[in-house]
Backbone bond lengths (Angstrom), bond angles and torsions (degrees), N, CA, C in turn:
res aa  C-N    CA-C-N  psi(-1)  N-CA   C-N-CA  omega(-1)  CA-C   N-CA-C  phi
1 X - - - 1.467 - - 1.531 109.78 -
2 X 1.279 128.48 121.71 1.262 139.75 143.49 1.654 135.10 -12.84
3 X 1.049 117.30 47.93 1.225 128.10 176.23 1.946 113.98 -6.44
4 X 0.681 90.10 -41.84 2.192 115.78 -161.74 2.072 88.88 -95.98
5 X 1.143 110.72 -1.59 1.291 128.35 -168.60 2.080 97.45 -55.23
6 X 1.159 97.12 -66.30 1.620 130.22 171.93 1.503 105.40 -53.56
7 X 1.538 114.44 141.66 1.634 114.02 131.91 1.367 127.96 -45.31
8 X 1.201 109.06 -96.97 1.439 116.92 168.23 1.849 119.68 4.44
9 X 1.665 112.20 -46.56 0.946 121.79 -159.25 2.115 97.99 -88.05
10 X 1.499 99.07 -47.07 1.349 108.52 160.87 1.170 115.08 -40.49
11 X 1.324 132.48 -48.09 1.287 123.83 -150.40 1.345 117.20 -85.13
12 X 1.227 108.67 -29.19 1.518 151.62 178.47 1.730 98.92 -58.62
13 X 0.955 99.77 -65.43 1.580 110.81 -173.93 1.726 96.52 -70.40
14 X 1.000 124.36 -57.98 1.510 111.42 168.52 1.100 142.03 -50.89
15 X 1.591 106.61 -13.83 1.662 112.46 169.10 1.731 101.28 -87.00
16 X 1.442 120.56 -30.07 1.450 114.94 178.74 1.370 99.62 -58.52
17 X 1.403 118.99 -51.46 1.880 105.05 176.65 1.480 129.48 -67.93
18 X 1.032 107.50 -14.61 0.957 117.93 147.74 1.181 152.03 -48.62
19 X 1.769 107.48 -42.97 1.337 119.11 175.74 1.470 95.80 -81.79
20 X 1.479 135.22 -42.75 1.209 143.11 -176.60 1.284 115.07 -43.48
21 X 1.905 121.03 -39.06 1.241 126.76 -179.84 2.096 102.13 -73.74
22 X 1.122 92.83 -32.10 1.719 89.23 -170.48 1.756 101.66 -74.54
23 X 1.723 117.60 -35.67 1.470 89.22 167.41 1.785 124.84 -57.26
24 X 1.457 95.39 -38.65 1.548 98.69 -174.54 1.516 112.25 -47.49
25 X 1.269 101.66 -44.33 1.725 90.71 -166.76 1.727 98.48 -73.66
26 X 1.240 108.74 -36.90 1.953 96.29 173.62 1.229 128.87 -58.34
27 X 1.569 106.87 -17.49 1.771 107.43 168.59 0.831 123.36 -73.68
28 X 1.528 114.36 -33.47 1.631 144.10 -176.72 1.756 111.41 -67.79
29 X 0.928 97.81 -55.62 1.650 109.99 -174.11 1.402 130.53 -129.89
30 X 1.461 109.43 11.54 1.696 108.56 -160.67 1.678 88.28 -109.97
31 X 1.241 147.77 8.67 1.383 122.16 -176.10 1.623 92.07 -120.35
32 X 1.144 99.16 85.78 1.537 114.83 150.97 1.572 121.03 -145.18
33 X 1.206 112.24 172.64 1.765 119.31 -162.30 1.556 93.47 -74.64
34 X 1.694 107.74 176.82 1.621 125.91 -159.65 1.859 75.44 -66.23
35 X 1.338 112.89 -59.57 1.893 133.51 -150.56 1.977 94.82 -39.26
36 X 1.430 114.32 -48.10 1.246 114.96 179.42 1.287 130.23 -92.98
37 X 1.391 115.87 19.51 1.551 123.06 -172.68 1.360 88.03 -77.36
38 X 1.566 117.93 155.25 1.290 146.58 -160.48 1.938 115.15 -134.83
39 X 0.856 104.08 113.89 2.108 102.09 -174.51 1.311 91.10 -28.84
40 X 1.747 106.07 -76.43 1.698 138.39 -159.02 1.928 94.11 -30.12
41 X 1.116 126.78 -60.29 1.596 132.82 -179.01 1.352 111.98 -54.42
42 X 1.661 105.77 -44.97 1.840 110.81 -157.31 1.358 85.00 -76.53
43 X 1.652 130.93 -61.29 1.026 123.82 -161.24 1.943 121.23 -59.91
44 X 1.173 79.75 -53.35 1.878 83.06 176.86 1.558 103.89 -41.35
45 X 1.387 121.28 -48.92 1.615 121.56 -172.95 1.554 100.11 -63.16
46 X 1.224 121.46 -35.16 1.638 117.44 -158.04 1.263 85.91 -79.53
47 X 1.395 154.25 -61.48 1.361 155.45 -163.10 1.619 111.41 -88.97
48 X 1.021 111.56 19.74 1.544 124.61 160.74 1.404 115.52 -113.71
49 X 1.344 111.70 -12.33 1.109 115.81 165.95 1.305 135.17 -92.02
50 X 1.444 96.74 -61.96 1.339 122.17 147.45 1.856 118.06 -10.05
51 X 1.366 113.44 -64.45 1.132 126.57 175.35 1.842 118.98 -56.82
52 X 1.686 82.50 -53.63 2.014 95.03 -176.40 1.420 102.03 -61.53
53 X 1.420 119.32 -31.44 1.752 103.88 -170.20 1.795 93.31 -109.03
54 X 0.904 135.47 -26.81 1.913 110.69 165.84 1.472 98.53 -34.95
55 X 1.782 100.15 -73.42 1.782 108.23 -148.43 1.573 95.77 -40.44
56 X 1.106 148.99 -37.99 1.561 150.13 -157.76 1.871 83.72 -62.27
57 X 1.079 144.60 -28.01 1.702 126.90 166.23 1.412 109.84 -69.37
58 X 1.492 111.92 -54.42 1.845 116.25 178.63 1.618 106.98 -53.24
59 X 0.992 150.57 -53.22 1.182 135.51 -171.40 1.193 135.04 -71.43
60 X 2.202 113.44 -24.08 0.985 131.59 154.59 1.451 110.42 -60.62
61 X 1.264 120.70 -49.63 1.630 114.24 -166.63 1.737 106.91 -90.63
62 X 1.428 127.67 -14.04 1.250 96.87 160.23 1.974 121.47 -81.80
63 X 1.600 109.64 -8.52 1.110 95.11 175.94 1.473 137.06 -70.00
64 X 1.437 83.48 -22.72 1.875 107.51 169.31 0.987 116.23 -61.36
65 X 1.564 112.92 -71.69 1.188 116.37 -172.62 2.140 112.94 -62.51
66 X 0.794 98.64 -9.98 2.057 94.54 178.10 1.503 97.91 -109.25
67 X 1.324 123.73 -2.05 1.498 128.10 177.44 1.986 103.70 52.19
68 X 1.904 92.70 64.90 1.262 85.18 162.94 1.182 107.17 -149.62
69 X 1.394 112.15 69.16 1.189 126.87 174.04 1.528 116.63 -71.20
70 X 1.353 131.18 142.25 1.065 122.55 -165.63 1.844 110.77 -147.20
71 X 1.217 120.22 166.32 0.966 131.23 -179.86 1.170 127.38 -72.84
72 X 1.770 106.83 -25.98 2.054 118.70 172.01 1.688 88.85 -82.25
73 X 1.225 142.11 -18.65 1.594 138.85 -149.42 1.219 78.42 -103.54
74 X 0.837 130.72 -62.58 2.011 136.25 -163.03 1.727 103.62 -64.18
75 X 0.899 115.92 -34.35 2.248 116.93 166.69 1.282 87.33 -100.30
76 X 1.051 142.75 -87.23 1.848 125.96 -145.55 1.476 112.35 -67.75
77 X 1.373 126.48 -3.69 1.319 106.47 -177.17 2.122 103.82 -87.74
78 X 0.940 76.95 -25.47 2.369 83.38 -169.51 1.648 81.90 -85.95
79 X 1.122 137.04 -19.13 1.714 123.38 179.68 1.000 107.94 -99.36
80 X 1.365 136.80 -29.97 1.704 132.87 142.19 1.488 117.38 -12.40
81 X 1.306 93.84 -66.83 1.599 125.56 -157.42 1.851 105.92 -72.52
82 X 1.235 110.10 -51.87 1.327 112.67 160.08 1.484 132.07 -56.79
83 X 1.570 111.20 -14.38 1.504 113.53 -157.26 1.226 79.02 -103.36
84 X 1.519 123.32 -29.74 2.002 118.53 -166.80 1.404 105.47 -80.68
85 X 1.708 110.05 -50.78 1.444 97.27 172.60 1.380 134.65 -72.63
86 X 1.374 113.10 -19.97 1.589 121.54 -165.36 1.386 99.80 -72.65
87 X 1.428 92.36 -51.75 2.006 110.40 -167.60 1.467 93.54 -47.53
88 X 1.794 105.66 -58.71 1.706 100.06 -150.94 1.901 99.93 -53.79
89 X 1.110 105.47 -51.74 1.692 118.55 -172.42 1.929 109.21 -42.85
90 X 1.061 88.84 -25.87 1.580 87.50 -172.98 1.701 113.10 -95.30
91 X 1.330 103.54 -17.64 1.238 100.37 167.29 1.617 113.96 -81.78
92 X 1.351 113.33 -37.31 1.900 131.32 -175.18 1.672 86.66 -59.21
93 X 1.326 140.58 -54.98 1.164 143.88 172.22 1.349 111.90 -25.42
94 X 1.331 129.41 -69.20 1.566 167.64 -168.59 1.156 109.59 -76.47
95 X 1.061 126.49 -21.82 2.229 127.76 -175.86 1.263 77.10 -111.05
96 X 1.913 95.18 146.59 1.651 132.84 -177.96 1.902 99.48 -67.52
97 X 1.328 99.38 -25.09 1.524 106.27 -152.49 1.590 99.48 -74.10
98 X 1.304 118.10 -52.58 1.648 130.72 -164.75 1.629 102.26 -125.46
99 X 1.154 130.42 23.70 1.529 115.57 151.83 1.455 115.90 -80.60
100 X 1.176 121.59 -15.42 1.367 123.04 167.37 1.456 102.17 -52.86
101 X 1.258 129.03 -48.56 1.683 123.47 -155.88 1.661 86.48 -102.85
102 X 1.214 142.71 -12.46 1.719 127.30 -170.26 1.592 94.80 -138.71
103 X 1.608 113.94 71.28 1.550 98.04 173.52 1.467 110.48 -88.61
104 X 1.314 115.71 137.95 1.788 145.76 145.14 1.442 81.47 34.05
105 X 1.232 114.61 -91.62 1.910 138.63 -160.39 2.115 94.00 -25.28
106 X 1.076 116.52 -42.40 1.347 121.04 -123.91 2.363 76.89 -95.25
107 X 1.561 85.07 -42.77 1.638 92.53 -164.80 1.810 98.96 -83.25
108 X 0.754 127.92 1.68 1.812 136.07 168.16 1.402 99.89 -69.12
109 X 1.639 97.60 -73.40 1.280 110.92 -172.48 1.638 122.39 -53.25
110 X 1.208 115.65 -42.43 1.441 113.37 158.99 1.468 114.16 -73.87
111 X 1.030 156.21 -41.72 1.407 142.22 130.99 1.333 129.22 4.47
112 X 1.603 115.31 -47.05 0.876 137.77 -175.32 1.832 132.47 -62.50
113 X 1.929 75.47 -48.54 1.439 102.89 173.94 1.531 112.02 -75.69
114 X 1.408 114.68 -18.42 0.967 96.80 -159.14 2.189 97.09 -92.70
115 X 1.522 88.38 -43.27 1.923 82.67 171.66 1.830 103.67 -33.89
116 X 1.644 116.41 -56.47 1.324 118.73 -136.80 1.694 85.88 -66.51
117 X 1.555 137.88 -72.99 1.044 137.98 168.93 1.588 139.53 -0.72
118 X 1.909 81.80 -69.12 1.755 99.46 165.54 1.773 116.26 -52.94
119 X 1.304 113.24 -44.53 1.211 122.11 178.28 1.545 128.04 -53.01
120 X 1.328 90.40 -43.35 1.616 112.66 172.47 1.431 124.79 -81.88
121 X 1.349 105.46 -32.01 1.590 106.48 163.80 1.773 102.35 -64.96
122 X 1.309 127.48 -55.72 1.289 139.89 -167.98 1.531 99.87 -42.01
123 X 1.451 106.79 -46.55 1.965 105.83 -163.39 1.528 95.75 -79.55
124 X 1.591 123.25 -39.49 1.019 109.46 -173.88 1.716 122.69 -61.39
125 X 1.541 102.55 -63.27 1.983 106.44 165.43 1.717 115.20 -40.26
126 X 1.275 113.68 -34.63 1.414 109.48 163.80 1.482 131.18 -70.92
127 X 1.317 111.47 5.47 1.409 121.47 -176.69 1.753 111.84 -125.91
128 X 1.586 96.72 7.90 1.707 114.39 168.53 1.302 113.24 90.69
129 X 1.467 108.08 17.46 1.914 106.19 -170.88 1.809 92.28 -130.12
130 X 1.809 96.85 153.47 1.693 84.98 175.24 1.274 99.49 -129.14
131 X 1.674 94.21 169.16 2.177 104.48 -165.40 1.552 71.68 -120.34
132 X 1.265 91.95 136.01 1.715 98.32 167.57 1.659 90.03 -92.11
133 X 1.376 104.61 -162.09 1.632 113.18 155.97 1.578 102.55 -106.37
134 X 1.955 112.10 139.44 0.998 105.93 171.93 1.685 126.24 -110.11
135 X 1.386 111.16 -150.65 1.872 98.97 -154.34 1.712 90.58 -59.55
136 X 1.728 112.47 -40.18 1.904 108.24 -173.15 1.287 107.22 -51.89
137 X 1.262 125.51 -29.66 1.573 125.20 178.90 1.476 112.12 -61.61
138 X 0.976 112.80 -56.34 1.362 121.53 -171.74 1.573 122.08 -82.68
139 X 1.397 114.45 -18.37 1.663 126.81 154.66 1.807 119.87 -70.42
140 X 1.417 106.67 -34.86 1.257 121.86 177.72 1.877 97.29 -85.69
141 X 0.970 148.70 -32.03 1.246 133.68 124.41 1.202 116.85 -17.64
142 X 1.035 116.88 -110.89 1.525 137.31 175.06 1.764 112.82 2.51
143 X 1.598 111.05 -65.66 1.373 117.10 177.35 1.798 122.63 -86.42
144 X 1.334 117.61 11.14 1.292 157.79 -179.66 2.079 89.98 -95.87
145 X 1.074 112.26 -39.23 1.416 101.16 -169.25 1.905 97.35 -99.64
146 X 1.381 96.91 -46.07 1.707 97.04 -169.29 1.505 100.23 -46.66
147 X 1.692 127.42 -24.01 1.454 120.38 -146.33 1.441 79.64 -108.70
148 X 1.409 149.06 -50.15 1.513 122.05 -177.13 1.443 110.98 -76.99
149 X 1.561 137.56 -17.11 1.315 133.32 165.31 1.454 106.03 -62.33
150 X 1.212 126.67 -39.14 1.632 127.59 -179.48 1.615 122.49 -54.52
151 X 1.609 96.25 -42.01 1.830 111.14 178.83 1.735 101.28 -66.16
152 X 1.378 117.50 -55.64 1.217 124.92 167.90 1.950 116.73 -42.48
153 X 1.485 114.27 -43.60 1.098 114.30 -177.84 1.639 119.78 -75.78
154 X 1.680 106.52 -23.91 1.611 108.02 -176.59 1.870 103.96 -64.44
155 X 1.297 114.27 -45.62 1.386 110.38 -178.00 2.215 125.62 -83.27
156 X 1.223 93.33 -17.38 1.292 113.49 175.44 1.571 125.98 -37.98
157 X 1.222 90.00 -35.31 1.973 103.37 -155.31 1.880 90.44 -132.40
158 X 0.993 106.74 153.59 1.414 120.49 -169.96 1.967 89.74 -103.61
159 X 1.529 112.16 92.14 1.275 129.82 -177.08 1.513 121.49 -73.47
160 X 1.186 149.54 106.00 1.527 128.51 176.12 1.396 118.07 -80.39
161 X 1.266 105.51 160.06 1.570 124.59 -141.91 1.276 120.18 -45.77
162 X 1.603 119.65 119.20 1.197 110.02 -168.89 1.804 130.88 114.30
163 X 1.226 100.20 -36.81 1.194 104.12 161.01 1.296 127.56 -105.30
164 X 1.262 123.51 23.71 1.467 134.03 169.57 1.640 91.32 -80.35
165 X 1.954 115.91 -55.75 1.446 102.39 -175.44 1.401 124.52 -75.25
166 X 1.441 118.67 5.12 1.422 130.18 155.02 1.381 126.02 -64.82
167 X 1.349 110.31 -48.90 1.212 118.51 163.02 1.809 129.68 -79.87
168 X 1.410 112.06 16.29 1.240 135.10 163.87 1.168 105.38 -88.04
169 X 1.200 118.36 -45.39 1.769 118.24 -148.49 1.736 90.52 -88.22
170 X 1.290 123.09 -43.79 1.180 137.04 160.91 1.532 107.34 -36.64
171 X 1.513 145.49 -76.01 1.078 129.77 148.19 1.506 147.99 9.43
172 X 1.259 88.37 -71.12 1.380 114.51 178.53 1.729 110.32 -66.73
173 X 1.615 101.70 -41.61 0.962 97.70 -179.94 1.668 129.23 -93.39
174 X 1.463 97.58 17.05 1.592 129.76 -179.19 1.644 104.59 -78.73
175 X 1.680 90.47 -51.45 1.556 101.36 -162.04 1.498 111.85 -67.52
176 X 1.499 98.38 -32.57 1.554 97.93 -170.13 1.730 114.27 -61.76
177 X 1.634 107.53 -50.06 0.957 109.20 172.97 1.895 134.48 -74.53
178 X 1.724 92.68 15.47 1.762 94.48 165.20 1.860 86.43 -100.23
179 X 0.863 115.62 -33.14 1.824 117.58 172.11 1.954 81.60 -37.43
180 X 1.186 96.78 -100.33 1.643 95.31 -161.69 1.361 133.45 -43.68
181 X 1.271 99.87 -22.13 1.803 107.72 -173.80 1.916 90.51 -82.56
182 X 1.502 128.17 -49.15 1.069 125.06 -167.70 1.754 110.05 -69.14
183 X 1.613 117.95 -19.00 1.562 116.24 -176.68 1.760 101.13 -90.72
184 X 1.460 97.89 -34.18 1.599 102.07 -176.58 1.812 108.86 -54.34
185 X 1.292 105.52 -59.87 1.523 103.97 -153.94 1.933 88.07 -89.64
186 X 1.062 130.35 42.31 1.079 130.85 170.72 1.600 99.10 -121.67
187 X 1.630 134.13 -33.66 0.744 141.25 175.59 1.360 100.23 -76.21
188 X 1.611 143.37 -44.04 1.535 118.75 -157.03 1.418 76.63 -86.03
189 X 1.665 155.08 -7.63 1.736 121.59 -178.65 1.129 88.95 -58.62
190 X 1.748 121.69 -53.77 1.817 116.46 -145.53 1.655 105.35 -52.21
191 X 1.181 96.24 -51.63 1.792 105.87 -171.63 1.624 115.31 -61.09
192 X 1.564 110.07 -35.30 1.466 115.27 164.22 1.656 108.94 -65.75
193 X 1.078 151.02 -50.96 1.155 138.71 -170.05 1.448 137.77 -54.52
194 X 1.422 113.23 -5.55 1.646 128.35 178.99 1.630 87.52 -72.85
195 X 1.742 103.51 -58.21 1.509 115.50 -153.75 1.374 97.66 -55.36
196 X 1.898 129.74 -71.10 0.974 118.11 178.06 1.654 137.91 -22.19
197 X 1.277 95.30 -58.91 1.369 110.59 164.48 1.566 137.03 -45.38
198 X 1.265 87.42 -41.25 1.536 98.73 169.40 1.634 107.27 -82.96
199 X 0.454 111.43 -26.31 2.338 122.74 -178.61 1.047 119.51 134.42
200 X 1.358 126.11 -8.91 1.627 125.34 -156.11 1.562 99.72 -84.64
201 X 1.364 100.51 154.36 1.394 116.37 173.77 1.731 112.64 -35.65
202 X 1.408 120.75 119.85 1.568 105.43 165.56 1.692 101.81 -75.96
């Protein structure tokens, strides 16, 4: 059977090229100082993104709804999603322009969560029980994207005076709270996993 058979499965695979095109252009053009950032760059990245992490709802909900959920959709769709956000974050880390708003410390630590998680889902499905992802998973997602779409959005748009440092402080205050949403729902897997294990409802 045709894997690429499906939408869902297409779409999926098109946001991975997707994310692939947004590193390219950051290798290409993203390591320069705040003084030379350019709309034409910020914006293309903000709406390259924008796009690669929406579609991650369209591909989940047409598989449901046509009942073709699948087993490449169920691993490539959360490794999609990790490769778009992790990647983008680690480069925002690494450029002169936006390591101010995504320093090193911040992308470890979500890194972190994400080995400890993966690992733990892994022992658990290997022991005949499954962890879906729950709503903290998918909110800590969610504000994981508002906070690298935001760094992308301060330089994007040609802002008048004043709200560029509005939309800094906004940032900053993006990042902190993927800090908490990404340590929080990393903490209820640990504490969910006895229960699973034992049978109880995750």
């Amino acid at each position: 059977m045709n894997i690429f058979e499906h939408w869902p499965n297409r779409i999926t695979a098109s946001r991975f090229l997707g994310a692939l095109v947004l590193f390219v252009v950051f290798a290409l053009w993203g390591d320069r100082p705040a003084e030379e950032m350019t709309t034409v760059f910020a914006s293309t990245c903000f709406w390259l993104f924008v796009v690669v992490a929406a579609t991650d709802f369209l591909d989940g909900w047409l598989a449901r709804r046509d009942g073709h959920v699948s087993a490449f959709g169920r691993i490539a769709d959360p490794f999609v999603d990790k490769v778009l956000v992790l990647g983008t974050m680690i480069f925002l880390a690494t450029m002169p322009w936006s390591r101010g708003w995504m320093p090193a410390w911040v992308v470890v630590a979500i890194l972190a969560r994400e080995f400890l998680v993966t690992g733990i889902r892994g022992y658990v499905e290997a022991a005949g029980k499954q962890f879906p992802a729950d709503a903290f998973g998918k909110l800590k997602m969610v504000v994981q994207c508002m906070a690298v779409g935001n760094i992308f959005w301060i330089y994007a748009f040609d802002w008048p005076e004043g709200w560029r440092d509005a939309w800094s402080i906004l940032a900053h205050v993006l990042v902190g709270l993927t800090v908490l949403a990404t340590i929080g729902s990393g903490v209820t897997y640990v504490l969910k996993t006895p229960k699973v294990l034992s049978g109880e409802q995750a």
